[in-house]
N, C-alpha and C positions, 0 to 999 in steps of 0.2 A: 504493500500500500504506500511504505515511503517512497517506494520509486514514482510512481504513477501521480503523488502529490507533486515529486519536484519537475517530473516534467508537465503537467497541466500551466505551474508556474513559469516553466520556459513557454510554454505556449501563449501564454497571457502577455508574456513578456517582448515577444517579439514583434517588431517593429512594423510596422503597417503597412510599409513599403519594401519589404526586406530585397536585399537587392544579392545573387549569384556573387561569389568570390571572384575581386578580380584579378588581374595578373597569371591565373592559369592556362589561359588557351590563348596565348600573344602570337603564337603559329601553331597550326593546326595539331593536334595531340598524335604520339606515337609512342605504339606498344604493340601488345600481341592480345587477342581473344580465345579461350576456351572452344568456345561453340564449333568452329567452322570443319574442325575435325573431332571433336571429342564430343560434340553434342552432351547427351547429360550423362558420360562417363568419364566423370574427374572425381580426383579424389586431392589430398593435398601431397601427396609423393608426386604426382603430374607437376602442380606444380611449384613446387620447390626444384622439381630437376628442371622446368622449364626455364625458372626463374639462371637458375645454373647454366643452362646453356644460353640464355642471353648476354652473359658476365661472359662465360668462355669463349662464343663466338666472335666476340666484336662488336652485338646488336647493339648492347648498351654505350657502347662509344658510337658505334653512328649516331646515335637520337633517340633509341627505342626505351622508353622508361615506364610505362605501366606493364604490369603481368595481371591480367583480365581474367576473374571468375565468373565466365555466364551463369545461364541457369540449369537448377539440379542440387545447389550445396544446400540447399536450405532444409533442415529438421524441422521441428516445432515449434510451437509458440508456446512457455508457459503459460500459468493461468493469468500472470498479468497480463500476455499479449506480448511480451519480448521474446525474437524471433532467435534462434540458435540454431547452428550449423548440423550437420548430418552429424554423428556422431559417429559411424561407421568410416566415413570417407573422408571425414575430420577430425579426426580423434584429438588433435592436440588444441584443437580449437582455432579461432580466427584471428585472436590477439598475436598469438606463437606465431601464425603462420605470416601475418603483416611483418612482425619484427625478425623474423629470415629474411622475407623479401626488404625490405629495408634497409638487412645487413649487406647485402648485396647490391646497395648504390639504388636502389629501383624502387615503385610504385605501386601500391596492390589496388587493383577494382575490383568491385563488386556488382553482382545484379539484382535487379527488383523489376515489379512492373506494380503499372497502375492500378490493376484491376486486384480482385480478390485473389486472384489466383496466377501465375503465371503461365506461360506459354508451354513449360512442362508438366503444370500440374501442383506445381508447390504454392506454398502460400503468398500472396502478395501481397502489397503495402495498402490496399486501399484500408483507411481508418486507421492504420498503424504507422503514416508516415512519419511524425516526430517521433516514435517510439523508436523506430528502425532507423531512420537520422540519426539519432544519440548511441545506438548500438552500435552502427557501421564508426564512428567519432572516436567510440570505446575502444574500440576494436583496432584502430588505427589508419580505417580505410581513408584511399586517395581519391577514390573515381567509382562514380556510381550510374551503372548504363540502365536505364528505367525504361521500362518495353510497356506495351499498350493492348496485351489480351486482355481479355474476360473484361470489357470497361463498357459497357453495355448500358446507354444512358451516362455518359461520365462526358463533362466537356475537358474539351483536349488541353486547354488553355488553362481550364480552372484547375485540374489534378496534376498538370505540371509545376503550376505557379506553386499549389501545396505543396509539393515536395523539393521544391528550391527554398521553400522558406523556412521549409522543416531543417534543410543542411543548415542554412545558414543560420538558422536557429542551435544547431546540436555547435556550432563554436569551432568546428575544423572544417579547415580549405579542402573541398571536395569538388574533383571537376564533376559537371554534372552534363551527360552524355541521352541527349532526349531520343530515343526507339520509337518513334511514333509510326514510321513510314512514307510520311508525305501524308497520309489520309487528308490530315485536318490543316495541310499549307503551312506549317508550323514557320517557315520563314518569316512571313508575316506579323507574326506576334511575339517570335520567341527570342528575340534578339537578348531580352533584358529576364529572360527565364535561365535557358540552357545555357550552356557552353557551346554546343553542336546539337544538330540535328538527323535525324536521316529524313533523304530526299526521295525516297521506294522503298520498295521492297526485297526480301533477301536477295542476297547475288548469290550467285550458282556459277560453278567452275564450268564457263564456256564463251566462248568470242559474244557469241549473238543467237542469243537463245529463251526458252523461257519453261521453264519445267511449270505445267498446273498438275496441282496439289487440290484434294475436294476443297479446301478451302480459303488456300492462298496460292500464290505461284510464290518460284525464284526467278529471278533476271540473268544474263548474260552482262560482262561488260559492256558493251557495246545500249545494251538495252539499259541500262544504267545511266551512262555515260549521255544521250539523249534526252533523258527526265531532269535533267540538268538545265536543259533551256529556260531563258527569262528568271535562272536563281541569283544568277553572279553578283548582283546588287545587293541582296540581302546577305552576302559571304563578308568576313575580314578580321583583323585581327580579334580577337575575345570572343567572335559568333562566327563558328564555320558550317558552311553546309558537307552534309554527312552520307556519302555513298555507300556506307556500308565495307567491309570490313576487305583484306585482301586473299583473291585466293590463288596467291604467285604460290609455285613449287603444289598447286591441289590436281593436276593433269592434262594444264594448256600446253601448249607447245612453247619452246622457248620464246620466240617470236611474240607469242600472243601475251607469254608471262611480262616480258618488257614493256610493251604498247601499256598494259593492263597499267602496270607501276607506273607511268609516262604518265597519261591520264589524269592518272588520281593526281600526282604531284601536281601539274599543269591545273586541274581544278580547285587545287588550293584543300582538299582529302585529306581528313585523317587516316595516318598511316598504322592502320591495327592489322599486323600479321595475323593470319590462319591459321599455316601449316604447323608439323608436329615439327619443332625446335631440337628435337629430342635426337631425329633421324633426316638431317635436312643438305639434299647434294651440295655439295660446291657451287654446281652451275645456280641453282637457284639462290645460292647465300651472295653469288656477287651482284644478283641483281636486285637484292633487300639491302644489298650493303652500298649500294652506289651514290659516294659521298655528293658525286655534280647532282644527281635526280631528287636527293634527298636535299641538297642546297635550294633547287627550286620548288619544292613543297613548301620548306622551313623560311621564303623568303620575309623578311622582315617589311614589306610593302602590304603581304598578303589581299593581293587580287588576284580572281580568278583568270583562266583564260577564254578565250573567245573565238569563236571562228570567221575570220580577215577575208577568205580566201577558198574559192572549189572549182578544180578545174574539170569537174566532173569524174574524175578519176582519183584523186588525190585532194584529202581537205588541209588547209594550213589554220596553225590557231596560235596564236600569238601571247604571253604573257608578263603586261611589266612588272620588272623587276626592283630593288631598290639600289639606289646609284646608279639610275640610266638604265640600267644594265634589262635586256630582254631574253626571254623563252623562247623559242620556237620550233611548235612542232605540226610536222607535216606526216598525217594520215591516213594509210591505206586500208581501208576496210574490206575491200576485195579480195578473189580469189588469185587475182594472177599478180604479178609484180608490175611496179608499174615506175617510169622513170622520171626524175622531176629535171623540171628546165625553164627557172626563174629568174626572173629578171628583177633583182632589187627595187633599181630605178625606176620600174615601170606602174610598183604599187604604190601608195601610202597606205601605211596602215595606223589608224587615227581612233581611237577612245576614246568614245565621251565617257565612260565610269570614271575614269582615271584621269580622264583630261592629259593622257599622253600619247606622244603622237613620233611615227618613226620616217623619216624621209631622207631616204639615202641619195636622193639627190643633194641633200644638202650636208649630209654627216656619212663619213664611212665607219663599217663597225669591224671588228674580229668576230671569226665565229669560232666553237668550237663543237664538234661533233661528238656527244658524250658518250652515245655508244657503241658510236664506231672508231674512235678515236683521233680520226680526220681534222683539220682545220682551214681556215683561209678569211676572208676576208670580201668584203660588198660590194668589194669594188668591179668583181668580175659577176657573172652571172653560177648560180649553185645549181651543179649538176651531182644528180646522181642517182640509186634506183632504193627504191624501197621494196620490200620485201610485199607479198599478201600476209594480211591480219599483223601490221607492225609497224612501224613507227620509224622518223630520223628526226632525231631530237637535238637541237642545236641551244646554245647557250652565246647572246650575243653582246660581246662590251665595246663601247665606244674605242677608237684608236687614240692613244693617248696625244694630246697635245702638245707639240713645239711651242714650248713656254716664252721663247722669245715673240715667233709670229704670230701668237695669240694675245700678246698684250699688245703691239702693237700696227698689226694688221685690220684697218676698219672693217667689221662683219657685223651683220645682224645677228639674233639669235637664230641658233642653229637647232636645240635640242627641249626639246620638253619635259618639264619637270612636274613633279604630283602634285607641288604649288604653285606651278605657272604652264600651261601650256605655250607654243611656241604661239600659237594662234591667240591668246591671250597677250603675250609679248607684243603681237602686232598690232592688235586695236589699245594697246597703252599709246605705242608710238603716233598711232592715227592720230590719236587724243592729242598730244603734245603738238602736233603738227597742224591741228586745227588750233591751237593755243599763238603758235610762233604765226599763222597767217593775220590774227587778231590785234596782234603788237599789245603795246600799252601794259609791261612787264618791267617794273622797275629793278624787282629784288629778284634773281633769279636763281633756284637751287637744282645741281646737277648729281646726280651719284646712281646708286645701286638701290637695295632695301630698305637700308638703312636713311636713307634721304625719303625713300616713298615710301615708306613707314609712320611719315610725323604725325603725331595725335591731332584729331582737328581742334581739340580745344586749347590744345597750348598753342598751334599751328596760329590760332584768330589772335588768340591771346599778345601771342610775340611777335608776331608776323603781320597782324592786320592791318596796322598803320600804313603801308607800303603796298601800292600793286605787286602782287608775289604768284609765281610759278612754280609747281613742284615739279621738275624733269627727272627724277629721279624711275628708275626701274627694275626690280627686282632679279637680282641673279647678274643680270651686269657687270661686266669687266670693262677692262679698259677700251678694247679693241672695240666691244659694243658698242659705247657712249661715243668713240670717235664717229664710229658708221651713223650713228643719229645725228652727230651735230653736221655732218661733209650733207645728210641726207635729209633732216627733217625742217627744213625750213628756217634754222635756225637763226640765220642771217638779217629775219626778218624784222628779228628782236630788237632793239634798242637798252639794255639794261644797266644800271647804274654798278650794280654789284653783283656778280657772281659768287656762290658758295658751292666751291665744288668738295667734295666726300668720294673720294674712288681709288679700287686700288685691293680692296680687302679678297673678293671675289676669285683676283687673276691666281691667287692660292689655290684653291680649290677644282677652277675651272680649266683655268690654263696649265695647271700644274707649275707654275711660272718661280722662279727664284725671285728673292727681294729683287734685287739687281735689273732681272726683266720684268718685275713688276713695274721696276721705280723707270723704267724706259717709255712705260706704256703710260703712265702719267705725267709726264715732261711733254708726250704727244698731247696728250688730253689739254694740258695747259697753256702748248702754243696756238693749238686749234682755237682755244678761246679768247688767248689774243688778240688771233688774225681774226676774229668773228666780231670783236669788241674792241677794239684799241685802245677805247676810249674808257673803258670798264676797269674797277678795279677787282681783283679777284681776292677772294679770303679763304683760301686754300687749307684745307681741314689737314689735321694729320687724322690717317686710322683712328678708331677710338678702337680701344684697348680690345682684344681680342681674347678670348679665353680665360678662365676662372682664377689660374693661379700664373704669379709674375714667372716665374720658372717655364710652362707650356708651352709647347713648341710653337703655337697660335700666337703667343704672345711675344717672343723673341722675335717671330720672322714680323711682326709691326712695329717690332722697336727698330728693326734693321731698316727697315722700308723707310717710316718716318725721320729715321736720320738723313735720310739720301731724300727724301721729298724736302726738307727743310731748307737745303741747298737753293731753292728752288723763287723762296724769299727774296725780291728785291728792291722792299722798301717803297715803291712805285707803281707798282702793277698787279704787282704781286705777292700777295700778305699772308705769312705761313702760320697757323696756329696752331698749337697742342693743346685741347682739352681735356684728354685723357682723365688726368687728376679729380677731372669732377666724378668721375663714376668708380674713381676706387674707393677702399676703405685707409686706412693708416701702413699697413705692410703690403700694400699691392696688391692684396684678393681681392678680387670681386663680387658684388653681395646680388644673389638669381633676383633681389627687387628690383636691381634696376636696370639688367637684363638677366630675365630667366633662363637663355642658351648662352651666355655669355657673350652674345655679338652683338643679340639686336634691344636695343631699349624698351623700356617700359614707359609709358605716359608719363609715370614719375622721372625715368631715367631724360627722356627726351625735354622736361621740363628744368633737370639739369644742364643739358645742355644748351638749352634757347639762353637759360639765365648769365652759362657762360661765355655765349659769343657776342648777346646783344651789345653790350658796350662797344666792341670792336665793329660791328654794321650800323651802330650807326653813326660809329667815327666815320666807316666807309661812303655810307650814304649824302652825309652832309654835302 
């Protein structure tokens, strides 16, 4: 009875809004499941040796960190209603068996379902879910996969949200793995429930298939891989969509076991092995262990892919990556082999989820061929043949920049990024260039983000007295800002003072040394000479880049700003350091007054106005 008081009180207690654990599913979860070979014959020798051969294999260094108890462990319920393991097939119990797997670097799940009963018969959580919360908590479980039999009058939404508030009710981080099927669209609602979903029905080891069953069927990859359409939106980090489990090394062909993993990866798929761990070839272990495939599952962007491309023979489907960096894979779903012969230049392939967009007319990339090993680059047309039922998976990164010809060679933006597409880059400039047709621009500011970042109420506040311009635009280098001022009308301005900010970017983008940085701004600073003669410019140093004075971010702006300060000549050109406003007393920087350590806070930017204003309007007088 004291049990059953103190959890009535956690129930009373919890929070009206309880909200799923975050920080566990930042990229799509990976481990292994029970079910897909052992259905309901496990016992805990299964898996402790399983757990064992994850550690021996390598699984758990590539990424694989739960060890999945489907359904079947479950014994009885005493008379209060608390649920206890088989005693036969559990004999040591569930706590013992957590703290093995545990010791072992790794993760234990467990399973439940909504209904009264489970999918094999055992008891389910309905009306016991805080009870069964605080037991799996007890017990030491990580991951809880909640299946949707016997639920018969039960809303889909309603019995999941109970059993998210029941976890997070029992006080341990439990990922929580929604079974539902697709039935009830669970994307739609379960964003702020689950951790993951499933998007169908079981998968069944076969290309393109569908076994019926009197009262469900199983799916084929391929048939899986299809009920995919119109989810990609509701996928990403802390909420993924759930294809169901893998069945690489279950009796596909190699070919088909690759494609299979490709997929799932490219859809941004929980990676929950099947097969028996126990007894598993080679051939199949190096295609569960495939660090580049496993790179693009685990991408830290977490968007799905999509399909760009069908030449009727062959589908291509494309996935950004984080750092530029793209997916690509092209699909044969046919019986025969079929050869591809693409012409980079001839596509764009362009995102609106993601707002990224790839145009090798304008960028060349490296590719690399992950499972065939091949590589080359965009410049040329990709030729080669793909196999029937398989895959050629390519892995694509920008070619690295000539840090000199990048700072100072005028270009536009080339490349699009998750917070700016290139197309978004282009209607800034539109903007700016219908500003310079207008004239009547006294105070003019020039730079990157950090310029078109300004708060608009310090912006009126400091700035309002003065016809004022922001030319500032995100992600810009040097080389950028010259191509806007040779191209955007610039000329047309008349401005009393320029404040130019630039220079931080060619780091990052151009890969550029201080040295070629501080080239690429000596351009920038004659071009607005010869633009304004008459102008006096207040030439920013960097503001302090990175958290701590030691930071590699931080030296290469002390280096730069030395060599930009030169630059000073008392007449035209007026060098300031503000830096100092936005440290503390030993050089750290505090995240209030920028929380990435680059770009300012409304407070930070209020810093800064208060710093330069003296000096603009010595300039302006």
């Amino acid at each position: 009875m004291k049990r059953l008081l103190v959890l009535l009180a956690m129930i009373v207690s919890v929070n009206a809004h309880a909200q799923k654990f975050a920080g566990l599913a930042d990229t799509p979860q990976m481990g292994w499941n029970s079910w897909n070979s052992f259905g309901c014959d496990i016992n805990e020798k299964l898996i402790r040796d399983t757990a064992d051969a994850m550690v021996r294999l390598g699984l758990k260094d590539a990424g694989y960190e739960y060890v999945n108890i489907d359904d079947c462990w479950h014994g009885k319920r005493d008379k209060d209603g608390f649920i206890h393991p088989d005693p036969e097939r559990f004999p040591s119990g569930m706590k013992a068996l957590a703290d093995y797997v545990h010791s072992k670097g790794l993760k234990l799940g467990i399973y439940s379902d909504a209904g009264a009963t489970t999918c094999g018969g055992k008891p389910g959580s309905r009306g016991h879910e805080y009870q069964d919360a605080k037991t799996y908590a007890g017990w030491g479980i990580d991951y809880v996969k909640y299946d949707w039999c016997d639920t018969k009058g039960l809303s889909a939404q309603g019995a999941y949200t109970t059993m998210r508030d029941a976890i997070r009710a029992a006080g341990r981080p439990m990922f929580f793995s929604m079974c539902e099927w697709g039935d009830n669209k669970p994307w739609e609602w379960a964003r702020d429930i689950g951790h993951s979903w499933r998007t169908s029905a079981d998968i069944y080891p076969c290309w393109n298939c569908e076994l019926n069953h009197d009262a469900y069927s199983r799916l084929g990859v391929l048939r899986i891989f299809d009920r995919q359409a119109g989810l990609r939106k509701y996928a990403g980090p802390g909420h993924w969509n759930d294809m169901d489990m893998l069945e690489v090394g279950m009796g596909m062909t190699e070919d088909e076991d690759r494609a299979h993993f490709s997929i799932w990866a490219m859809m941004a798929s929980p990676l929950i092995l099947g097969n028996d761990l126990r007894k598993i070839p080679q051939s199949t272990l190096r295609i569960l262990e495939n660090k580049d495939v496993i790179a693009i599952n685990q991408d830290k962007a977490g968007i799905q892919a999509w399909k760009f491309f069908d030449d009727g023979k062959l589908e291509y489907w494309a996935k950004p990556l984080a750092n530029n960096e793209w997916a690509l894979m092209v699909l044969n779903r046919g019986e025969q082999a079929a050869g591809v012969n693409y012409d980079w230049k001839a596509h764009l392939v362009s995102d609106e989820l993601s707002k990224r967009e790839l145009d090798f007319k304008l960028a060349t990339y490296d590719w690399q061929d992950i499972w065939g090993g091949k590589s080359g680059d965009t410049g040329k047309k990709l030729e080669a043949k793909v196999a029937p039922h398989s895959v050629l998976l390519l892995r694509l990164k920008p070619q690295p920049l000539d840090g000199a010809a990048c700072s100072t060679t005028p270009a536009p933006r080339k490349l699009s990024y998750h917070w700016m597409s290139r197309t978004r880059w282009q209607q800034m400039f539109d903007e700016d260039v219908e500003v310079a047709d207008k004239g009547g621009v006294d105070l003019l500011f020039v730079g990157d983000s950090i310029t078109e970042g300004w708060n608009a109420d310090v912006w009126k506040r400091s700035f309002g007295q003065w016809r004022t311009a922001n030319f500032g635009i995100g992600g810009d280098h040097t080389g950028n800002v010259l191509w806007r001022l040779q191209n955007g009308h610039a000329e047309k301005l008349r401005p009393k003072t320029v404040v130019l900010t630039i220079g931080v970017n060619n780091f990052s983008f151009c890969n550029a040394t201080p040295a070629q940085a501080f080239d690429g701004v000596k351009l920038v600073v004659a071009q607005l000479r010869k633009l304004y003669p008459d102008a006096r410019i207040l030439l920013n140093a960097i503001l302090p880049h990175g958290e701590s004075p030691q930071s590699v971010e931080r030296k290469r702006v002390v280096e730069l700003n030395r060599m930009v300060a030169t630059l000073n000549d008392g007449k035209h050109v007026f060098f300031h350091d503000y830096g100092q406003a936005f440290l503390q007393k030993d050089g750290v920087m505090s995240a209030d007054v920028m929380p990435d350590f680059l770009h300012p806070t409304p407070w930070g930017y209020q810093l800064w106005a208060d710093a330069m204003l003296p000096d603009i309007r010595k300039l302006m007088e």
